[in-house]
C-alpha positions as CSV (number, residue, x, y, z in Angstrom):
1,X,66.6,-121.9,-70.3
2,X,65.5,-125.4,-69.8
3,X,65.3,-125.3,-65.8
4,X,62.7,-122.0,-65.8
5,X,60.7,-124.0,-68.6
6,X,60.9,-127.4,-66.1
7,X,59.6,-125.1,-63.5
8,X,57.0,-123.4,-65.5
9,X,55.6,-126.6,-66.9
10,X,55.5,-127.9,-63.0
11,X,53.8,-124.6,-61.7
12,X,51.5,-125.1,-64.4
13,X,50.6,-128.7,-62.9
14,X,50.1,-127.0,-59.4
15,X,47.3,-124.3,-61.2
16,X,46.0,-126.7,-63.3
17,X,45.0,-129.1,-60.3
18,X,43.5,-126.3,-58.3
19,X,41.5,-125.7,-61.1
20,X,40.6,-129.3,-61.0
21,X,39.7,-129.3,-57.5
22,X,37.2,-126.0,-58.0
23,X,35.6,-127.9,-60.6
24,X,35.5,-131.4,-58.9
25,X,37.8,-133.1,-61.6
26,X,40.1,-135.3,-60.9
27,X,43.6,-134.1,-60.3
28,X,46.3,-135.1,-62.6
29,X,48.9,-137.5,-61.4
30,X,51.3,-136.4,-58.8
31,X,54.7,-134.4,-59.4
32,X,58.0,-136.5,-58.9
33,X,61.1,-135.6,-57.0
34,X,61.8,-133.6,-54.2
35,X,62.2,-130.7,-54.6
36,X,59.9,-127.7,-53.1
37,X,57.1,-127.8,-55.8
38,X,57.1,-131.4,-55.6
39,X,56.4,-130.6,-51.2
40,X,53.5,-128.1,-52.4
41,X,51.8,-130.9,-54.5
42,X,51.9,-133.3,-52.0
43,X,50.1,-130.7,-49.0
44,X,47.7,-129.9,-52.1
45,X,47.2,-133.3,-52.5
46,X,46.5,-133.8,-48.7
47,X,44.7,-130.8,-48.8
48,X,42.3,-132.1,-51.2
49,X,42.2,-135.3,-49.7
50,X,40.7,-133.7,-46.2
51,X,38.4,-131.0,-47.9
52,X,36.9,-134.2,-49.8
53,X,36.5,-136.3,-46.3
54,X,35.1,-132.9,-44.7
55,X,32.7,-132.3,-47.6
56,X,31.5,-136.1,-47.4
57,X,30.9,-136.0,-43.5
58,X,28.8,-132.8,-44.1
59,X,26.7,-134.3,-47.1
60,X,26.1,-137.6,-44.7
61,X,25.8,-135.4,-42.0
62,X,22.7,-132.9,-43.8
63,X,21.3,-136.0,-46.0
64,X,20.5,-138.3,-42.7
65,X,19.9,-135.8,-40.2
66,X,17.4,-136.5,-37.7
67,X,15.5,-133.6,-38.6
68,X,14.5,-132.1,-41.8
69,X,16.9,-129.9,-44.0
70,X,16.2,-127.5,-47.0
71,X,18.3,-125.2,-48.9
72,X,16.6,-122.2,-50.8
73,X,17.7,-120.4,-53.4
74,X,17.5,-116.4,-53.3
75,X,14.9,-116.6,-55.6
76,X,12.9,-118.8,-53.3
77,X,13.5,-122.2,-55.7
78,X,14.5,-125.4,-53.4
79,X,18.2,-126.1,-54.2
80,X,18.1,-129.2,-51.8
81,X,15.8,-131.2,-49.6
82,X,17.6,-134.0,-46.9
83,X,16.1,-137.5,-46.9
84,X,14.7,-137.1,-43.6
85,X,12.5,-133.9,-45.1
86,X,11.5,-136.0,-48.2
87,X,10.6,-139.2,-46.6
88,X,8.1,-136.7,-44.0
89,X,6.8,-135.1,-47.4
90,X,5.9,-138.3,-48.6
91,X,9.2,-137.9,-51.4
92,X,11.5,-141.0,-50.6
């Protein structure tokens, strides 16, 4: 049955690129036609595309804060220090 194995191979495209996106690779190009996968790649697509512009307003947000940010680890190791926080510590 070549249309379950078209569909398959497609589905596989869709997991494949949300694998991508967990790992912060680059999604593989987009899916042609126009059909109803081909609608779920392109909201995964603009999905991605927001979470990517929310993720970078956060970073800019914590990294030139007025005030000084750090992130701890459970075991008490700093995971992250903002610019503010190193430039006070004598860091930047």
């Amino acid at each position: 049955c070549g249309f379950r194995r078209g569909v398959a191979r497609r589905f596989a495209v869709l997991e494949e690129n949300a694998r991508r996106l967990a790992a912060a690779e680059p999604l593989l190009p987009p899916l042609g036609g126009t059909d109803e996968i081909t609608r779920v790649d392109r909201a995964f697509r603009a999905m991605a595309a927001d979470l990517a512009r929310v993720t970078a307003e956060a970073r800019d947000l914590y990294e030139n804060a007025p005030c000084g940010y750090h992130s701890v680890g459970p075991d008490g190791v700093l995971l992250a220090v903002n610019r503010t926080e190193q430039d006070w510590l004598g860091y930047a």
